[in-house]
Steps between C-alpha positions, in 0.01 A plus 500: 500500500294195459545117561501243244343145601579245206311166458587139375366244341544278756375776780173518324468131437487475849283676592237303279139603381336819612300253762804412702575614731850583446404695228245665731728609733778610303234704297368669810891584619567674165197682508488620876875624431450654165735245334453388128726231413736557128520175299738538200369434198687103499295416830168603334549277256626201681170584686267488224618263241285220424516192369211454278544140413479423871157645571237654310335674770709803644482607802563845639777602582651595867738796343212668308279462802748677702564761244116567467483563866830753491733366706680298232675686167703386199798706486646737246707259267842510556775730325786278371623797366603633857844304576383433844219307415682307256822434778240389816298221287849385398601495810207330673485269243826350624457502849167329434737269288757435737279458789300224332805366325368514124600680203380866482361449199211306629383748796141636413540849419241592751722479819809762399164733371423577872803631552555675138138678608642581837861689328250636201292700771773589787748628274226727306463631860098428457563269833714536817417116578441191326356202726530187236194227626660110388461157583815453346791509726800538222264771315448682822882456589586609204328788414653671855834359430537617151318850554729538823783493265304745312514756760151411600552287792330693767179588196436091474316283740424161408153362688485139450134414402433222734607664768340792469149308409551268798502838709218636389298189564656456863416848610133432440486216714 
């Protein structure tokens, strides 16, 4: 079976333009180990939403650059319809909203949608293994925590982001 490698917003922030090096590096990782990072549908457009009144010039975009070059894709939307998709970004959601001690309510949608992607593809049984890339802690936390409870707990590996970037930089030196 294959391996699922999810992206955030905040992961691919990170790694900046196509110039960085960052982004350099973490594009020459995927491709040297055949990895092509999912982004649900909510992280492509926190990604690419723009604020025309702020600028008139646009400039291109990191996320389409990466998806040009293949090792970046926007993943199948999500099926709300499936009861475990609907019970994990619940879920989330709250952990998210108990770990940063506000109401539920106001917790981007994005976060619990790494983990709703994660449940969505291991319990179609089109993945054995969902690794879930996040510079946010409580997302990260929370995705294992609530698709542990799910019966998923040995399927889910959070990577934080920084970490994981701060490797890949140190192991060129």
């Amino acid at each position: 079976m294959s391996v699922l490698h999810i992206a955030d917003t905040g992961f691919l922030v990170a790694l900046g333009a196509p110039d960085n090096q960052r982004y350099r590096r973490v594009r020459t990782f995927a491709q040297r180990n055949g990895i092509v990072f999912a982004v649900p549908q909510r992280v492509y457009e926190e990604l690419t939403t723009t604020d025309i009144s702020e600028s008139t010039e646009i400039e291109a975009i990191p996320v389409d650059a990466a998806i040009d070059d293949g090792w970046v894709r926007v993943a199948e939307p999500l099926d709300y319809t499936n009861p475990a998709v609907s019970k994990t970004m619940d879920g989330i959601q709250r952990y998210i909203a108990n770990a940063d001690g506000r109401p539920a309510d106001e917790i981007e949608r994005a976060d619990p949608a790494l983990g709703a992607l994660a449940i969505q593809a291991l319990s179609s049984g089109d993945v054995s293994h969902a690794y879930i890339y996040t510079t946010d802690i409580a997302a990260g936390e929370g995705a294992e925590t609530v698709l542990a409870s799910e019966g998923y707990g040995d399927a889910v590996t959070f990577v934080n982001g920084f970490r994981f970037i701060d490797d890949l930089l140190s192991r060129s030196r």
